[in-house]
Structure formats: structure tokens, C-alpha cells
C-alpha positions in Angstrom: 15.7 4.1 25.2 13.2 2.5 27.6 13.7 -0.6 29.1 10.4 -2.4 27.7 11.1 -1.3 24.3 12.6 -4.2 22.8 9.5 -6.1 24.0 7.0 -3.6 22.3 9.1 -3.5 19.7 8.4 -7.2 18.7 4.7 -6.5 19.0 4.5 -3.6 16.5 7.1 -5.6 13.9 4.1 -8.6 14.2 1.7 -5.6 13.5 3.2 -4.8 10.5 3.8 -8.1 9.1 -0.4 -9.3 9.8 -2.0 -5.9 8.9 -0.7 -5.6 5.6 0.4 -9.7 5.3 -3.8 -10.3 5.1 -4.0 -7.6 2.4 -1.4 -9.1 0.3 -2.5 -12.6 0.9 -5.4 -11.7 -1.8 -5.0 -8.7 -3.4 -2.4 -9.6 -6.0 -4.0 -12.4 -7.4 -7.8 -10.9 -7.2 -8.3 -9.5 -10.6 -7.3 -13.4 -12.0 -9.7 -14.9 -9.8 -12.3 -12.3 -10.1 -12.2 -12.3 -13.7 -11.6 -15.9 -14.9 -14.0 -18.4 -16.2 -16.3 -19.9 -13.5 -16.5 -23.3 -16.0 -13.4 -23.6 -16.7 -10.8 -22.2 -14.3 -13.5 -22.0 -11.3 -13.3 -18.2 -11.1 -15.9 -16.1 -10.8 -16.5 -14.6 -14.6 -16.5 -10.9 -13.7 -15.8 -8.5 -16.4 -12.6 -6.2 -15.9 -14.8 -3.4 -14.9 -16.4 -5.0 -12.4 -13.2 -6.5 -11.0 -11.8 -3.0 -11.0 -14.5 -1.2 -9.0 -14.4 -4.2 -6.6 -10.4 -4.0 -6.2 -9.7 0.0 -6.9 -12.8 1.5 -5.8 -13.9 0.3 -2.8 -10.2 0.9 -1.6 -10.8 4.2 -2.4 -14.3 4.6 -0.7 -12.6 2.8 2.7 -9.6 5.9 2.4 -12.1 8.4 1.8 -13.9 7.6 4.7 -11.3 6.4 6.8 -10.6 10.2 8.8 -14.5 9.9 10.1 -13.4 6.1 11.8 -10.1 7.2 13.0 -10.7 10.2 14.8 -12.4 7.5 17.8 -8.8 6.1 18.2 -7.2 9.8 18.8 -9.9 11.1 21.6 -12.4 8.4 22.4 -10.9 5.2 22.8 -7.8 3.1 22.8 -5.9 3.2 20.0 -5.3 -0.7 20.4 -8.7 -1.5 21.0 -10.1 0.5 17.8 -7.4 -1.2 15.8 -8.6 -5.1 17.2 -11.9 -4.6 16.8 -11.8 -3.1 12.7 -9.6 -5.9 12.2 -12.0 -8.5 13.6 -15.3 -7.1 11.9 -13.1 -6.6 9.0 -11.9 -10.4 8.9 -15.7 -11.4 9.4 -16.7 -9.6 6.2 -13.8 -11.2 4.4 -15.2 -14.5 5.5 -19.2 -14.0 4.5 -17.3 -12.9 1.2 -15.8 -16.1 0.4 -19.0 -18.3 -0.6 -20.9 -15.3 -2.5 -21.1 -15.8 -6.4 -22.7 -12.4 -7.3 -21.1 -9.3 -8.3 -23.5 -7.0 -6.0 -22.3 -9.3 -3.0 -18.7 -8.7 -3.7 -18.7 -5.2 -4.1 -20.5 -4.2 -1.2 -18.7 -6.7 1.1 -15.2 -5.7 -0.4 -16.4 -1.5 0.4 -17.6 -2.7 3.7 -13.9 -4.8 4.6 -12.0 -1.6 3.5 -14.1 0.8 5.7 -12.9 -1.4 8.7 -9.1 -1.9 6.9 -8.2 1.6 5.7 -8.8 2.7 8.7 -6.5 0.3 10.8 -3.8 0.3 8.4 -3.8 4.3 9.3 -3.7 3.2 13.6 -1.2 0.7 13.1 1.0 4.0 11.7 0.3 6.2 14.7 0.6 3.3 17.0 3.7 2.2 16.6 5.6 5.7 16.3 4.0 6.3 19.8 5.5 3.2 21.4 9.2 4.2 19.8 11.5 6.5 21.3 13.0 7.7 18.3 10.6 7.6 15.1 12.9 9.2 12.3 15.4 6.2 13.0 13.1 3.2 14.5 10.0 3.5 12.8 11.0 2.1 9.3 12.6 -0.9 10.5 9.1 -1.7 12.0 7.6 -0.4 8.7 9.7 -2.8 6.9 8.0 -5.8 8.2 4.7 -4.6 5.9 6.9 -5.4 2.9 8.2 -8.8 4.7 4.2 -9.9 5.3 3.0 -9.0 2.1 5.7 -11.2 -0.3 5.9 -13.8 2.3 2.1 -14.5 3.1 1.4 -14.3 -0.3 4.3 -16.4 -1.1 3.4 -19.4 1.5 -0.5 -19.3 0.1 1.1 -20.0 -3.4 3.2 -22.9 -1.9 0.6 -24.7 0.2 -2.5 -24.3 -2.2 -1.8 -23.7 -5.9 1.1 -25.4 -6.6 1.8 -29.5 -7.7 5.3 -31.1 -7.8 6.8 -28.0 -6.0 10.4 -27.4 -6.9 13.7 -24.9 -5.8 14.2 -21.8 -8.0 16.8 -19.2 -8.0 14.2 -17.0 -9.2 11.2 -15.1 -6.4 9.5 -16.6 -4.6 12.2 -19.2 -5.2 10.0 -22.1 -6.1 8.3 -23.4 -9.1 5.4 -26.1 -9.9 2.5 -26.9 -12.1 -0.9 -25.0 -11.0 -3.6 -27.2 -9.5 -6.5 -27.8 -11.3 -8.9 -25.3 -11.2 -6.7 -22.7 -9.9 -8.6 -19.7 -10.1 -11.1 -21.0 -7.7 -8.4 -22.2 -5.4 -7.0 -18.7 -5.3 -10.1 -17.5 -3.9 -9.5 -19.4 -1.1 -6.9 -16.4 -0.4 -10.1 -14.4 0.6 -11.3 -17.1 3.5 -8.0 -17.3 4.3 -7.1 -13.4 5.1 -10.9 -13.4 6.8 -9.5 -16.2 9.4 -6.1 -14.6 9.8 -7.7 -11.0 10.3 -10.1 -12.2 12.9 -7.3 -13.7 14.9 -5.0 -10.9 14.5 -8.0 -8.1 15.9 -8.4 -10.5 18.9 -4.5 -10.5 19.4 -4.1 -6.4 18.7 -7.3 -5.7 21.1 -5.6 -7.6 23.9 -1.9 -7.5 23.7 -0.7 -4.8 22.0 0.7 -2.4 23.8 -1.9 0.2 25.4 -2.2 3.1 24.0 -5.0 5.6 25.4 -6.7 8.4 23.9 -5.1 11.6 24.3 -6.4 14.4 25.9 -7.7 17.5 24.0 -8.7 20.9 24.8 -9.7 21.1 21.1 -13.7 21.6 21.1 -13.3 20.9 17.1 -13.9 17.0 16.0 -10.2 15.3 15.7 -11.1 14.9 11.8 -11.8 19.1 11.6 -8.2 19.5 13.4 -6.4 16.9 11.3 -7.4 18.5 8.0 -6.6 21.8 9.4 -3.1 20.8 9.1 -3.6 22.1 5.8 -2.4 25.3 7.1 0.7 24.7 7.9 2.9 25.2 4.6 5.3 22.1 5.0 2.1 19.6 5.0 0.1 21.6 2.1 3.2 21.2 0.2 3.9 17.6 1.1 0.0 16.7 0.5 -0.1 18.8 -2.6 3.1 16.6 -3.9 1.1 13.5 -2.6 -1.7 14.4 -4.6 0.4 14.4 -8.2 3.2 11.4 -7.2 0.0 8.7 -5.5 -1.4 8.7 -9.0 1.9 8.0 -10.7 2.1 5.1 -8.0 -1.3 3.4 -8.8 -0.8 4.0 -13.0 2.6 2.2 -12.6 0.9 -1.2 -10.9 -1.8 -0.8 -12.9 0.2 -1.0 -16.6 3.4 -2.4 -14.8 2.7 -6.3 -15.6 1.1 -5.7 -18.8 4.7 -3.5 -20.1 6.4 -6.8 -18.8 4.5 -9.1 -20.9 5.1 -6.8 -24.0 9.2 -6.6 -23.2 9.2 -10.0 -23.3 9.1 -11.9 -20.0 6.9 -14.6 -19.8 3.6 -14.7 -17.9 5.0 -17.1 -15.4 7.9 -14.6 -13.9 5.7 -11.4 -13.5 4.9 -12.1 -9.8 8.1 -12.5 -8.9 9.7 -9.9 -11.1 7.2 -7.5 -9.5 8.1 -9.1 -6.0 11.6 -7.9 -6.5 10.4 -4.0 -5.9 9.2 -5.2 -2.5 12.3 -6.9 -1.2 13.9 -4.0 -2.2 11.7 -2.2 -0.3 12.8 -3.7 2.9 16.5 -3.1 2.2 15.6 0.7 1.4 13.8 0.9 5.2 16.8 -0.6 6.5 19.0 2.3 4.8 16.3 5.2 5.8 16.3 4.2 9.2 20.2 5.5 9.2 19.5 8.2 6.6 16.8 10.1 7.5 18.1 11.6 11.2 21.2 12.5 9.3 19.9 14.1 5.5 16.0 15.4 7.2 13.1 15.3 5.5 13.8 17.3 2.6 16.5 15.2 1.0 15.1 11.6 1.6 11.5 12.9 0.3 13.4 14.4 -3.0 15.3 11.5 -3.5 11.8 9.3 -3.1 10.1 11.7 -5.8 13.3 11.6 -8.0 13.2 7.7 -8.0 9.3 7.8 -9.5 11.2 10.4 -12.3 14.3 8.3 -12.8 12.2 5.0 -12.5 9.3 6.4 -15.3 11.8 7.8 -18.2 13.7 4.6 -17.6 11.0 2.3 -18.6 10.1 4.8 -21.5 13.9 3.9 -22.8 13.2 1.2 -25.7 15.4 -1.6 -26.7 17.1 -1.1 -23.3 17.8 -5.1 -22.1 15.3 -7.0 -19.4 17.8 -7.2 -16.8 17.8 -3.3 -16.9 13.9 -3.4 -16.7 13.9 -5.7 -13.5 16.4 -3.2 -11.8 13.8 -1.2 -12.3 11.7 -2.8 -10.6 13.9 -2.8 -7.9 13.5 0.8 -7.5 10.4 0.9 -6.1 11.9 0.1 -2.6 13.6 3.6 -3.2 10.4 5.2 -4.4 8.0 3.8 -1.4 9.9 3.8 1.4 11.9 7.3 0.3 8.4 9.4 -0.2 5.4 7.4 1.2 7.1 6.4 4.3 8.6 9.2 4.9 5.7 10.9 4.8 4.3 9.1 7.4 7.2 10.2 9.9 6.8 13.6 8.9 3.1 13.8 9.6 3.4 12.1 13.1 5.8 14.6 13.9 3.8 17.3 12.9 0.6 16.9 14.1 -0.3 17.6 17.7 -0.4 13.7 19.8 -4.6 14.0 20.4 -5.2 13.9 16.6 -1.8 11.7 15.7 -3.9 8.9 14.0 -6.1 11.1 12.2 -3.4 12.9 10.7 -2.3 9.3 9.0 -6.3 8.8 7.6 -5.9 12.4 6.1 -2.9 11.1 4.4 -4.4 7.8 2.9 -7.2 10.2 2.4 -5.1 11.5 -0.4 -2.6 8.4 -1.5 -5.2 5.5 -1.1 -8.4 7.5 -1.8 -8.4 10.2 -3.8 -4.8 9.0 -5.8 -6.7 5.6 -7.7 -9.5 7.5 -8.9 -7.1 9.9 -10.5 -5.1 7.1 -11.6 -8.1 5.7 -13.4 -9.2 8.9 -14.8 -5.3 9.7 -16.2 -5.4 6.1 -17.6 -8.1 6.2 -19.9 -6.6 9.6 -21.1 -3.2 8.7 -21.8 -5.1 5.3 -23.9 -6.7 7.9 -25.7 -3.9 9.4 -27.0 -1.6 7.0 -26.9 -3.0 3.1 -27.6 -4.3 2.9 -31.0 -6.0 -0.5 -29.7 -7.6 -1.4 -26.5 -4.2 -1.9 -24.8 -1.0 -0.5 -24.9 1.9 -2.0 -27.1 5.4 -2.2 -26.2 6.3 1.1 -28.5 3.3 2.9 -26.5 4.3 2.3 -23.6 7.1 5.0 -24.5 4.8 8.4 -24.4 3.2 6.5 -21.2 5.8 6.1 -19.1 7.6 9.6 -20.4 4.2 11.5 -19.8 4.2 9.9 -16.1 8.1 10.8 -15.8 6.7 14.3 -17.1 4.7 14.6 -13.8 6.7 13.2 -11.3 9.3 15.4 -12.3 6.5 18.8 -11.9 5.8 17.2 -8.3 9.5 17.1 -7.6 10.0 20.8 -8.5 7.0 22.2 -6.6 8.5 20.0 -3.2 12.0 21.2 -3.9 11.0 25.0 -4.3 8.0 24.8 -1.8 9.2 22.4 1.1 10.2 24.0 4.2 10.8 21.5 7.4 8.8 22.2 10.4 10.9 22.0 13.3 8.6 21.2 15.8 5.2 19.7 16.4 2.6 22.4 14.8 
């Protein structure tokens, strides 16, 4: 272990914690705000189809894209530097966002932020596993700290703006008040908010983080035409191939998750923090990876992260099982994310030659943040088809849902188990 570690160590942790603390600072709470009365609640009266291209699809436009961006940061220009400079540009669109009223306004701001975030979030990856000696056993407990940003930014934006006569709770985020007049429109104040933070966080990444150069090439291929060609090595058009059936899976189960609550019975008021649950678990489960993955390899941890999505999907199809066995469900998704998509991470850094090592991370958001929602939406409105005799899901619906998404989580964990064969060694 180097001796400046500890130090860069600290930086990457506060990395974490801001890139993907600004995300969560709004992105929980947009569809209410987007969608509420402007009258009334001071929201901004978009339908639900508009919210959704504005929350779902521009993500996926800013993954899509986000290999063309990145490839800068593996041969062109410092890592660090790429990184502060999204963020900041980034942060400024979030700001000019803030005061519009129009649906247009929102939607091509909200592309034009995740072209800049997507992007970054795929550096920050790359970055830190650079900076660590040992990334099978250091990098998640620096991943974890993008869990820890996301509950507790949006947690202290809650506390500080739409909340009256604030009291303790046992239950997340472990307080409870009345909502402040108006609240919608006070939630969008969560937008100016991650614009200010992300501005100051670029300007803190371009400078002080640690350095991290471009890395020499003799390729004379764009980094973007290298990283895809990683599609030739079996272990990675597996892994991809898995990604592409398990993202969707992961998108369908926040999209219905909150809604499946409401029909089992727990009131409106606890779905946040029921849901929050599944990311403190989240940080326990990088604690346990960190020790488990040097000592079961890739194989096992990614099985067990695709078995969780299974085991997770035909419990929640189970009716008449109790709440408290619902909210351990919940709990599971620490298992499922930090088990398959951060593990996938790892396994792609090691992979893929140093000069296209950021890259390699956009090609796999490419495929979990990009291509994954728009199947997600696509399987959706399927599954409602056949499924929901109304416009929504009732609780006995849910059933052939959640069994029909245990169904394909369970044909993505026997293609890995039968196809997966570990590279030993950077390809």
C-alpha cells in the first residue's frame, strides 16, 4: 500500500458521496414536483408522460452518448479535469433549469445536464480504481459512499426545506413533520440546489483531486471503437449480455416498487423511507464485498447479485406474505446492486487495457443506464397489457408482474452461470 493512499483515499470517498449525493438530492422527489398542480401544490402540472421522458429518457440519451464524452478522459486529457469541468457545466444547466415553467425548457435542459452527468458518473468509476492499490477489495468501500450521499443529501434537503414542527422517528430518515405549504414547489428547489452543489464540486474535482493523466496508446482506433471491442472477449459479452436482461429488471422494480407498497398497505407517508432501507443496505453489502470478492471471484459474487433480483422478484409475487417480510425485501437490494452492478464495474476496470479504462465504464452505463430504461418502459406497458385490467396494477396483479420479472432474472442467471468464464488478466 502507498504511503499517500489514505489521503487519496478520502478524496475519492468525497467523490462518491457529491457525484451521486447531487443526483439524489432531486431525483426521487421529481416526478411529484414535476407532476403536481402549479395552483395548488406550486408544482409544475406536467402530465406523467412528460415527467417520464424528462426523468427516464434524457437519462437514457446522457448514457447513450456518454462513450463519445469519455473517451477525452482516457487519451486526451486528465481524467480529473474532464470530470470538474462536466460537473461544473453540468451544475450550471441545473441552475438555468430551476426558474423555467415550460415543458420544452425542462426536457432539453434535463438531456443537456445528463450528457455532462452520465458521463462523470462513468470517470468517477475509472478514477478512483486507478488511485487504489487493490480494487477487488478497496474500491467498494469508496463505492459505498454513493449510497451514503444519495439517502443522506436527500435526507438533509427534506429536513431543512419541507418539513414544519420536525420531530425524532425510529423509522428512515428518522424524522417526522408536517409538509410546508406549497411543498411541491419547495421541492423544486432540490434542482437549484444540486446546480449550486455541482458547480462547487467540478471546481473542487478539477483542482484537487488526485491527478490522473491520459494514458498512452499505440491504438490508432478512437478509445470509444477499442472499448466496445471488448465485446470480443467472451467474459464481457457474457457479462454485458446478462446486463442487458437484469438492468431492465432494475428500472421495472423502481418504477412499480412504490406503487406495490401503496397497494400492500403501507401508507403514503413511509414509502421514502421504506425504499431508503434498500440503500442502507446497500452500504452494509459494499462493506461485506469488499472482504468477499478477493476470496469467492467474480463468478460467485455476480451469481449471487443476479440470484438476489430472482429471490427478491418471486418474493414480492408471494401474496398475503406480512409487510415486515415486504420491507426485508427491500433490504435486498443492497445485495442485488452492490453484488452485480458493482461488481461489474470491478470486473471491467480489470479487464480493459488502462488507455481506454474510463470508456470501458460509459460502455457499461451504455447498457444499464441507457439502453436498460427504454427496455424497462417498453416491458412495462407489455406486462399492463396483459396483466392490469385498469390503468394501474392492483395488489393481486402485481403477482404475474413480479413472477414474469423473477422469470427473467432467473434466464439471465442461467446464461451467466453456463456462459461466464473469468479473465485472468487484463485483455
Amino acid at each position: 500500500m502507498t504511503t499517500n493512499l489514505p489521503k487519496n483515499y478520502v478524496r475519492l470517498c468525497a467523490m462518491m458521496f457529491l457525484q451521486f449525493g447531487i443526483y439524489g438530492l432531486w431525483l426521487p422527489i421529481a416526478g411529484k414536483f414535476l407532476t403536481a398542480d402549479p395552483e395548488t401544490k406550486g408544482g409544475l402540472g406536467f402530465s406523467e408522460g412528460e415527467m417520464g421522458m424528462i426523468v427516464g429518457i434524457a437519462a437514457s440519451l446522457g448514457a447513450l452518448c456518454s462513450p463519445l464524452i469519455v473517451q477525452f478522459a482516457d487519451r486526451r486529457f486528465p481524467a480529473q479535469r474532464v470530470l470538474g469541468v462536466l460537473m461544473m457545466l453540468g451544475g450550471i444547466l441545473k441552475i438555468l433549469v430551476y426558474p423555467q415553467s415550460t415543458f420544452m425548457a425542462w426536457l432539453l435542459l434535463s438531456v443537456s445536464f445528463t450528457l455532462m452527468f452520465m458521463p462523470a458518473a462513468a470517470i468517477c468509476n475509472a478514477l478512483a480504481m486507478r488511485h487504489l492499490d487493490n480494487p477487488d477489495r478497496q474500491f467498494p468501500g469508496v463505492r459505498l459512499w454513493t449510497a451514503v450521499g444519495w439517502v443522506l443529501m436527500g435526507w438533509t434537503f427534506s429536513f431543512l426545506v419541507l418539513k414544519t414542527d420536525v420531530q425524532g422517528s425510529w423509522l428512515p430518515p428518522f424524522f417526522k413533520g408536517d409538509d410546508v405549504p406549497m411543498v411541491a414547489g419547495e421541492m423544486k428547489k432540490s434542482v437549484l440546489w444540486s446546480g449550486v452543489i455541482a458547480v462547487l464540486y467540478g471546481a473542487w474535482a478539477f483542482f484537487f483531486l488526485p491527478k490522473t493523466p491520459p494514458v498512452a496508446s499505440t491504438s490508432q482506433r478512437p478509445a470509444v471503437a477499442d472499448a466496445f471491442a471488448l465485446l470480443k472477449i467472451p467474459s464481457i459479452a457474457t457479462l454485458l449480455t446478462v446486463t442487458l436482461i437484469i438492468s431492465p429488471m432494475n428500472h421495472l422494480y423502481f418504477m412499480q416498487c412504490a406503487k406495490f407498497l401503496s397497494e400492500a398497505g403501507l401508507e403514503s407517508g413511509y414509502l421514502l423511507p421504506a425504499m431508503a432501507i434498500g440503500q442502507i443496505c446497500e452500504v452494509v453489502m459494499y462493506i461485506v464485498l469488499g472482504r468477499l470478492l478477493p476470496r469467492l471471484g467474480f463468478k460467485v459474487v455476480l451469481s449471487i447479485g443476479i440470484a438476489a433480483y430472482v429471490f427478491r422478484f418471486f418474493l414480492f409475487g408471494t401474496l398475503g406474505i406480512p409487510m415486515w417480510v415486504i420491507i426485508f425485501g427491500l433490504g435486498i437490494h443492497g445485495l442485488c446492486y452492490a453484488f452485480f452492478t458493482s461488481t461489474c464495474f470491478i470486473y471491467m476496470n480489470k479487464i480493459a487495457s488502462k488507455d481506454v479504462a474510463n470508456t470501458a465504464q460509459a460502455v457499461f452505463n451504455f447498457i444499464w443506464y441507457g439502453i436498460g430504461p427504454l427496455l424497462a418502459v417498453t416491458l412495462n406497458g407489455i406486462l399492463a397489457f396483459y396483466f392490469a385490467k385498469g390503468k394501474k396494477f392492483e395488489l393481486a396483479e402485481f403477482q404475474p408482474f413480479w413472477y414474469a420479472l423473477g422469470f427473467i432474472s432467473l434466464i439471465g442467471l442461467v446464461i451467466f452461470t453456463l456462459r461466464f468464464r473469468e479473465e485472468k488478466s487484463e485483455a
